[in-house]
C-alpha positions in Angstrom: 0.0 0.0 0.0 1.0 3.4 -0.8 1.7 5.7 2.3 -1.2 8.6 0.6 -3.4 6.1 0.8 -3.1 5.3 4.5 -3.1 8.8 5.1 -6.6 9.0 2.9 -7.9 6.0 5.0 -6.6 7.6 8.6 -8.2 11.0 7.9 -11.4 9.3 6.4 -11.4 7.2 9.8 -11.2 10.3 11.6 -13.9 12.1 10.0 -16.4 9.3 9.9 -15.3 9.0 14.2 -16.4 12.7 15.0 -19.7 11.9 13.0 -20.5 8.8 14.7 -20.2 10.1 18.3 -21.6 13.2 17.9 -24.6 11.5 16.5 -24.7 9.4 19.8 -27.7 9.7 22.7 -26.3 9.9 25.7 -28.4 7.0 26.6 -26.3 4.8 24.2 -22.8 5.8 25.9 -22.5 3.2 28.2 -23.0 0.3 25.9 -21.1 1.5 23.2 -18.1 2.1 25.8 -18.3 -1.8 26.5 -18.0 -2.1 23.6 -15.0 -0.4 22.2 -13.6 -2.0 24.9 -13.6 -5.5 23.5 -12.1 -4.0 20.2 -9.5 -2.4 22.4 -9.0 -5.8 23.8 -8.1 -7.0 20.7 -5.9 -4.1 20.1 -3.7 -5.3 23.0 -3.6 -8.9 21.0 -2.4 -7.3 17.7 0.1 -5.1 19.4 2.0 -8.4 21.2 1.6 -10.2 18.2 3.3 -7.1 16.3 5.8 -6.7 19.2 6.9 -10.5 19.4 7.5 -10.5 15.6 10.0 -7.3 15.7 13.1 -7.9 13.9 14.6 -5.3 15.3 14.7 -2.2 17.8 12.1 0.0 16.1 9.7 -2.7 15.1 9.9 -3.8 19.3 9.9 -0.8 20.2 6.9 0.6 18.0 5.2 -2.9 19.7 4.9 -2.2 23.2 4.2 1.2 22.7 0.9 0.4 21.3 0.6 -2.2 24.0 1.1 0.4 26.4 -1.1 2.4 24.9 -4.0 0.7 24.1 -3.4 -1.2 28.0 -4.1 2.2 28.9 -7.2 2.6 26.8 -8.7 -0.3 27.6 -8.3 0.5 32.0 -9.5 4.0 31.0 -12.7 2.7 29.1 -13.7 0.1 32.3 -13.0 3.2 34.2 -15.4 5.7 32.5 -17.7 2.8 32.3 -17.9 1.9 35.8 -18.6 5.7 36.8 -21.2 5.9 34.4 -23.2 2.5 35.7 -22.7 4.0 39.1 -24.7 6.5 38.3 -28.0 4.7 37.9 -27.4 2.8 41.2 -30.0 3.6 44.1 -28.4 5.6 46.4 -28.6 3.9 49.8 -30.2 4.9 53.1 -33.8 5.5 51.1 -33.1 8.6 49.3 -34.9 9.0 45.9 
């Protein structure tokens, strides 16, 4: 593949992202965070495949940056999800 036409799929990815989320109910956050979670998952998968396979210093070093990237995306997603389920716990002690 030519490197303009990553860049054409990259920014096209980006654009279509921004329309997707902003088009979102708020309602529909929490699922769709579990969600991207799971592909983040798989992220993590890719990236220790793509690190184990380095020939050499870049290649293992390009590898467990995007493992410690997308760890990091994947803890902040559980995160942000947890908060947001909290929210529609009952509070306790009877309060409405």
């Amino acid at each position: 593949m030519s490197i303009g036409l990553l860049v054409f799929v990259f920014v096209l990815s980006i654009f279509l992202g921004i329309e997707l989320i902003s088009k979102v109910p708020s309602q529909l956050h929490t699922p769709l965070m579990s969600g991207s979670n799971a592909i983040s998952g798989i992220t993590i998968v890719g990236a220790l495949i793509a690190t184990g396979r380095g020939a050499d210093t870049v290649g293992i070093v390009l590898g467990t940056l995007a493992v410690v990237f997308a760890t990091i995306n994947v803890v902040g997603g559980y995160l942000v999800t947890n908060r947001m389920l909290a929210m529609f716990k009952k509070k306790e002690g009877g309060q409405k």
